[in-house]
C-alpha positions in Angstrom: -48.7 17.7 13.4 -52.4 18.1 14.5 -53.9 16.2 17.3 -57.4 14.7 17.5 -57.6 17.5 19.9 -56.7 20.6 18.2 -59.1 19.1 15.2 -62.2 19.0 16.8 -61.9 22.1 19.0 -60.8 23.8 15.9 -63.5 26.1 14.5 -63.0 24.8 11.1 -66.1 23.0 9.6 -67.2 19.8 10.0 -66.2 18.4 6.2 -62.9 20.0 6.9 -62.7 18.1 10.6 -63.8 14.9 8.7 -61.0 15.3 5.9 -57.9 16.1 9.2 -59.2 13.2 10.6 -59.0 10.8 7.9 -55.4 12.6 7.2 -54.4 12.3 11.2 -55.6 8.3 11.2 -53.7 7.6 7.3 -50.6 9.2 9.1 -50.8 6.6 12.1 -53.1 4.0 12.1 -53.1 3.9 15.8 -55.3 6.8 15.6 -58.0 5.2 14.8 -58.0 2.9 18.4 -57.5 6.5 20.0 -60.6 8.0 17.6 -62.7 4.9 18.2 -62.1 5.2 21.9 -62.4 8.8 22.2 -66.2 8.7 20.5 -68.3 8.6 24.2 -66.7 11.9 25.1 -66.6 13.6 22.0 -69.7 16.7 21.6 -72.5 15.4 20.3 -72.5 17.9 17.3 -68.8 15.8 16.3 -69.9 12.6 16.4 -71.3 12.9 13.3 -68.2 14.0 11.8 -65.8 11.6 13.5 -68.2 8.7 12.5 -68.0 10.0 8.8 -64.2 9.9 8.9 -64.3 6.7 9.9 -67.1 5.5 7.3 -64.2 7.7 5.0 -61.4 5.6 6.3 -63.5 1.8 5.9 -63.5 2.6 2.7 -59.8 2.8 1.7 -58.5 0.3 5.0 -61.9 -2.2 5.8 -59.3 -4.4 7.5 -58.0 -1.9 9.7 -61.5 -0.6 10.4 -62.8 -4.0 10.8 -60.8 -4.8 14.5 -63.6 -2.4 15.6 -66.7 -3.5 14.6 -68.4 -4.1 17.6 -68.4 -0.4 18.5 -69.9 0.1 14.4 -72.6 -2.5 15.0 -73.4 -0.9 18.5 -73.9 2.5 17.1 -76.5 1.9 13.9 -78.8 2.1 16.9 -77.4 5.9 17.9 -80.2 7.9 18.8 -78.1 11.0 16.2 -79.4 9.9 12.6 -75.9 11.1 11.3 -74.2 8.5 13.8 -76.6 6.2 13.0 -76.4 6.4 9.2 -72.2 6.7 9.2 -72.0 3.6 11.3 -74.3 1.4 8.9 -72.5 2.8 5.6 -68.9 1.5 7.8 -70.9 -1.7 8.2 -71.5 -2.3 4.7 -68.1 -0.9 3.7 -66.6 -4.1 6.3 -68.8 -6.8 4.4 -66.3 -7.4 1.9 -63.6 -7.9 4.4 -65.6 -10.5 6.7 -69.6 -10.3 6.8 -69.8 -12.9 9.1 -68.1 -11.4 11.5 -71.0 -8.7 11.1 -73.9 -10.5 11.2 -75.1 -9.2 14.5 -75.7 -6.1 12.8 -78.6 -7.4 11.1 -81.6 -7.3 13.4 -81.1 -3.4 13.9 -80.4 -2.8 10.6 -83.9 -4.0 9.4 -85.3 -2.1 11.8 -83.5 1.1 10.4 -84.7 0.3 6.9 -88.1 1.2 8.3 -86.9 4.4 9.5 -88.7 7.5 8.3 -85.4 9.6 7.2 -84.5 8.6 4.0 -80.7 8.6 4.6 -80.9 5.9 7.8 -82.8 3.9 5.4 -80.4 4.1 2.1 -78.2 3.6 4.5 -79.4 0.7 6.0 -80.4 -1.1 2.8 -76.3 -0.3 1.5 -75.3 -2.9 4.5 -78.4 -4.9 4.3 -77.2 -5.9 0.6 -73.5 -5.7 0.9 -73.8 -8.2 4.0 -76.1 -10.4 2.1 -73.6 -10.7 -1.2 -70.6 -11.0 1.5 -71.8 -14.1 2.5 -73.7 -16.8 0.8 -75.4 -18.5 3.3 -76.2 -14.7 5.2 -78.0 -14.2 1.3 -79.6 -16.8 1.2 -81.3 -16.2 4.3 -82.0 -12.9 3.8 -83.7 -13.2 0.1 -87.3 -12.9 1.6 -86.8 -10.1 3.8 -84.7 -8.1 0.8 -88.1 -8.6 -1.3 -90.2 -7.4 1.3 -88.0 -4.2 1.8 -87.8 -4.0 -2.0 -91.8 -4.6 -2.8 -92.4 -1.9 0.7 -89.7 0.7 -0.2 -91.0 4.2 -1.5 -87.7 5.6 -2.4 -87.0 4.6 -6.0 -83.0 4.8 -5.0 -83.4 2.5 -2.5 -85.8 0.2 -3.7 -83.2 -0.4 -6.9 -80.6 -1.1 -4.3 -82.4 -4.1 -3.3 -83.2 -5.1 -6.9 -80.0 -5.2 -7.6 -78.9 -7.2 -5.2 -82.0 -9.4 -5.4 -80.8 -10.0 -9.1 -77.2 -10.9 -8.3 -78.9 -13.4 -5.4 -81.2 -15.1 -7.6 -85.2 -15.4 -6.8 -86.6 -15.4 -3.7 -88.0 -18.9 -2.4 -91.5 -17.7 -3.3 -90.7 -16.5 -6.7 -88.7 -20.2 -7.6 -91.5 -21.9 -6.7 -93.9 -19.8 -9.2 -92.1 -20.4 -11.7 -91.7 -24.2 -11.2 -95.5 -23.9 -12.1 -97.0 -24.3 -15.6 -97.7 -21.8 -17.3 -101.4 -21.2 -17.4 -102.9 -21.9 -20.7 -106.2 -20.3 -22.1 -108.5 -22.6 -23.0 -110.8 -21.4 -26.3 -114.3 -20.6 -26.1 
C-alpha cells in the first residue's frame, strides 16, 4: 500500500500524485486528518496538488471533507493561486453539506473575485454562488453584491455563473423596486 510519503516524493506527476491521493484517502478516511495536517510541511510545488485531491475528494464525501473547513476557509487567502483556487472550489463543493457553517469564507472570497487570474476568480464566484443558494438568508444577503460582480465581471464564463445564480435567487433589491414602478407611458405629440 502507498504512503502519503512515498506519493509525494515519488517522481510521478502531479495529476498522477492527485489521483494516489484521492485513492490513499477513499481507502481510509483517516487519511484525510493525516493529509490535512501534513499541508504546512508539504513542498510548496505539492500543495497545489494535495489541495486538488482534496477539492477531488469534497466532491464525492463533502461531509467528510467538511470536519475540516476551517483549514479550507484559511487557505482561499494562500499566497499560491493553485492553493488558493483548490481551496475555494472545496468551499463551494461543502455549501451543500452546511453553508452556514462556511460563511466566514465570504469576506475573502469577494476579495478573490477581484483577482486578476481568471481561475482564482471562477473559482471564487463557484463558492460565492453555491454558498449563496446553500443558504437562504446567506442569498439573500448576498443578491447586491452577486449583481455587482456580475454587472463588473469581464469573463463571459464567470459573469453567467452569477446570472445563473442571480435567476435562481430572484432580483436584486434594486431591480424589485424598478419594477414596482409604472411603466413609463409616451405621451403623443
Amino acid at each position: 500500500m502507498k504512503t502519503m510519503e512515498s506519493i509525494l516524493g515519488s517522481s510521478i506527476t502531479a495529476k498522477q500524485k492527485e489521483v494516489a491521493l484521492v485513492s490513499l484517502i477513499e481507502g481510509d478516511s483517516g487519511q484525510l486528518a493525516a493529509l490535512v495536517e501534513r499541508f504546512p510541511r508539504v513542498s510548496k510545488s505539492d500543495q497545489g496538488t494535495v489541495m486538488a485531491a482534496l477539492e477531488s475528494f469534497s466532491r464525492q464525501r463533502p461531509d467528510l471533507v467538511l470536519l475540516h473547513a476551517g483549514f479550507f476557509v484559511d487557505h482561499i487567502e494562500d499566497p499560491q493561486p493553485r492553493v488558493r483556487w483548490e481551496a475555494s472550489r472545496v468551499v463551494g463543493n461543502l455549501a451543500g453539506a452546511n453553508a452556514s457553517v462556511l460563511r466566514s469564507a465570504v469576506p475573502t472570497l469577494l476579495r478573490n473575485a477581484r483577482h486578476e487570474g481568471t481561475v482564482v476568480r471562477w473559482s471564487a464566484a463557484f463558492a460565492l454562488t453555491q454558498l449563496a443558494m446553500g443558504d437562504a438568508v446567506l442569498g439573500r444577503e448576498m443578491l447586491p453584491r452577486l449583481a455587482e460582480l456580475a454587472r463588473r465581471e469581464t469573463g463571459g464564463g464567470i459573469r453567467k455563473m452569477y446570472e445563473k445564480a442571480l435567476q435562481r435567487l430572484g432580483p436584486t433589491p434594486t431591480a424589485a423596486r424598478r419594477s414596482r414602478k409604472a411603466p413609463l407611458r409616451r405621451t403623443p405629440s
